[in-house]
C-alpha positions as CSV (number, residue, x, y, z in Angstrom):
1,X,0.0,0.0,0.0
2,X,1.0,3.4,-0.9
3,X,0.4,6.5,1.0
4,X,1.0,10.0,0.1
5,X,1.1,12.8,2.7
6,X,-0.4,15.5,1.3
7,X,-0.3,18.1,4.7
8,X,2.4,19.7,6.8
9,X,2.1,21.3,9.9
10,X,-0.3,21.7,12.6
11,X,-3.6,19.8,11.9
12,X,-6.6,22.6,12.0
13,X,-8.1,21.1,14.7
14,X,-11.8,22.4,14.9
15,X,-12.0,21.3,11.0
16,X,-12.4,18.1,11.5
17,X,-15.2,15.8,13.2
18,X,-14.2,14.5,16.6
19,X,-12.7,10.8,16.7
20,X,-11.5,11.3,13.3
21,X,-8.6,9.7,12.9
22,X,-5.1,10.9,11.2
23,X,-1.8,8.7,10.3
24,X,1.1,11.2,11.1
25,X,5.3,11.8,11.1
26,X,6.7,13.6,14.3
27,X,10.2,14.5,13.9
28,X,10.6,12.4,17.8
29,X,9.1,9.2,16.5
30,X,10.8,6.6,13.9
31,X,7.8,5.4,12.2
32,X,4.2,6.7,11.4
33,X,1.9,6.7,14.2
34,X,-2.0,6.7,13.9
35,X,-3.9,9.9,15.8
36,X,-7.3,10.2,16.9
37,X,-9.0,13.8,17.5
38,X,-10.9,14.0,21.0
39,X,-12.0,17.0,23.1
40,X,-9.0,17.9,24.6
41,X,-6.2,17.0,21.9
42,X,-5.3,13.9,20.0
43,X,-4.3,10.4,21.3
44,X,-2.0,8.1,20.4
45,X,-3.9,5.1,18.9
46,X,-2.7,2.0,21.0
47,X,0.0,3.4,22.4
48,X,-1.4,5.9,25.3
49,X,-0.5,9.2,25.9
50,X,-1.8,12.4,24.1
51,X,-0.7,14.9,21.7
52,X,-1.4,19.0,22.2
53,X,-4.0,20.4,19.0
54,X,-1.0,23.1,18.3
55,X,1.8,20.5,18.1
56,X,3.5,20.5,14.4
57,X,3.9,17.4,12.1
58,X,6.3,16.3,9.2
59,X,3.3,15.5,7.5
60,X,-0.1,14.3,8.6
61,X,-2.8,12.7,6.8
62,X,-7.0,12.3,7.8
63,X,-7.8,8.7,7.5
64,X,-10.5,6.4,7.5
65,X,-9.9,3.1,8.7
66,X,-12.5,0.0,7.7
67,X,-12.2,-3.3,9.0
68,X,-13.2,-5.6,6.3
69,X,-16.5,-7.2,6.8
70,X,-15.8,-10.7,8.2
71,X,-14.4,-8.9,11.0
72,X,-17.3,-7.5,12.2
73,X,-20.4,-9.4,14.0
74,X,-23.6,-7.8,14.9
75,X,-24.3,-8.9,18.6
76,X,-26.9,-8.2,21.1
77,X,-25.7,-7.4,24.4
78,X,-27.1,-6.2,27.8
79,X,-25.4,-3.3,29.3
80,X,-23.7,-4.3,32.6
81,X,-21.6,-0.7,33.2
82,X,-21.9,2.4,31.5
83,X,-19.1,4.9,31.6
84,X,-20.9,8.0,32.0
85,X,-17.6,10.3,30.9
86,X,-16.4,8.2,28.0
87,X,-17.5,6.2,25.1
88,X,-14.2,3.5,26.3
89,X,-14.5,1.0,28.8
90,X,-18.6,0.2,29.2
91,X,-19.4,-3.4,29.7
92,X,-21.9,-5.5,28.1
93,X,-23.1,-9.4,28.8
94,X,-23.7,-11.4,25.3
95,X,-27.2,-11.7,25.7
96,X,-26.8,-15.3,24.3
97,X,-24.6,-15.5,27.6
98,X,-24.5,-13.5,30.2
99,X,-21.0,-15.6,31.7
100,X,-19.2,-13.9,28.9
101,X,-18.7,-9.8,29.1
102,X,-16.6,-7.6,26.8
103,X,-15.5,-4.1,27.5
104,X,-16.1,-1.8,24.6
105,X,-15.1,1.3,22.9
106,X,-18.4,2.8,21.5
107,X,-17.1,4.5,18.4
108,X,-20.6,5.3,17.0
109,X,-20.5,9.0,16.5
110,X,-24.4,9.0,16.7
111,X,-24.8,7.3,19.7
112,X,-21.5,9.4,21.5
113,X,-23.8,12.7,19.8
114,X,-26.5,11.6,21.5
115,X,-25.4,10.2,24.8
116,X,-22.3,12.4,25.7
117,X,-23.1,15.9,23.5
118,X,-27.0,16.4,23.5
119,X,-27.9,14.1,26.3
120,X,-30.5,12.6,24.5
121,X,-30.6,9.1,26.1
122,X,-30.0,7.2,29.2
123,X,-29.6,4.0,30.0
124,X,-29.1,1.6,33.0
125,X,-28.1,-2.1,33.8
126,X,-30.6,-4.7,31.8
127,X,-30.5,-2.5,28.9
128,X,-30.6,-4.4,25.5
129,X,-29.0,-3.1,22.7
130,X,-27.9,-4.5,19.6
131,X,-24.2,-3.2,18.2
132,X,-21.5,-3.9,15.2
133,X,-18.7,-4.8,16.4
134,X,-15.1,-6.3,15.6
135,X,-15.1,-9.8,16.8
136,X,-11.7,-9.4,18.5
137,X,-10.5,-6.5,20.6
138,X,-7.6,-4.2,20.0
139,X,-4.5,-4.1,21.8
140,X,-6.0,-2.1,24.9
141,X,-8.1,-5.1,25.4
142,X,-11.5,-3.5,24.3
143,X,-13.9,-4.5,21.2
144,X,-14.4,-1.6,19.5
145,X,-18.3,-1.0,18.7
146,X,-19.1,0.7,15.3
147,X,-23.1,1.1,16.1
148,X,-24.4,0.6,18.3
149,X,-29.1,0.8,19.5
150,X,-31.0,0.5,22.2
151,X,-33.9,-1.8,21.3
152,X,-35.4,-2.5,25.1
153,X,-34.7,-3.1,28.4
154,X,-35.3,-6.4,30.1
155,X,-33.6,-5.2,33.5
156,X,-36.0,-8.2,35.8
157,X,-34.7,-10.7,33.5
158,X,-31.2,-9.7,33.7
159,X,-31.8,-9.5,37.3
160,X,-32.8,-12.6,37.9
161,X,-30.2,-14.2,35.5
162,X,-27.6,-12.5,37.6
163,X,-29.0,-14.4,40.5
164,X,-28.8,-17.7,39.1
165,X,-25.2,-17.0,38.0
């Protein structure tokens, strides 16, 4: 695969959509790194730590990155923890089994526009939502959720599972 950098300098911040994602060259660093635009600068895809929005790059690059299809499964799940501050680290059940939990990265811009900006929805333990996702996780340990709907809540049932368990 061939890429061409086609920008230089600082990357205009508030032009671009939040979680969008940027492959870039820092004069410190040896090899391209992947960047991802949050609200208070960018971070370092799988590799922790931040960047500032002023800093200055070699070159820099938006991306878009797709996971081809058979890596994605459409699940149903049952919220277990919501992070009220974050779209990283809530935790879901497979509703098929409620043994098995996954922490997730909820990279549905919709859903983060709704929950986190506008305040649209809210949601507690026994919720049932139905979500794409990547079958495996990503180095950090968490699946990453690409949408992601609230289609009921079933919070007695989930109760009472939990009980059995």
């Amino acid at each position: 695969m061939e890429i061409k950098f086609t920008h230089t300098g600082a990357i205009p911040y508030d032009e671009f959509p939040e979680y969008q994602e940027f492959l870039i060259l820092r004069e410190c660093e040896r090899s391209p790194l992947f960047i991802c635009k949050e609200d208070d600068g960018f971070r370092i895809v799988d590799g922790g730590g931040y960047i500032g929005r002023l800093e200055e790059f070699i070159a820099w690059e938006p991306t878009s990155i797709t996971l081809p299809a058979p890596a994605l499964a459409t699940k149903r799940l049952w919220l277990t923890s919501a992070n009220l501050l974050s779209p990283r680290g809530w935790v879901f059940s497979f509703y098929e089994n409620l043994r098995t939990r996954v922490k997730v990265w909820i990279r549905d811009p919709q859903f983060n526009r709704d929950f986190f900006t506008e305040q649209k929805l809210s949601v507690s333990p026994g919720d049932v939502f139905e979500a794409t996702m990547a079958r495996s996780s990503r180095g950090c340990g968490m699946h990453e959720v690409y949408k992601i709907c609230r289609i009921g809540n079933e919070n007695e049932k989930f109760r009472e599972l939990l009980d059995e368990l």
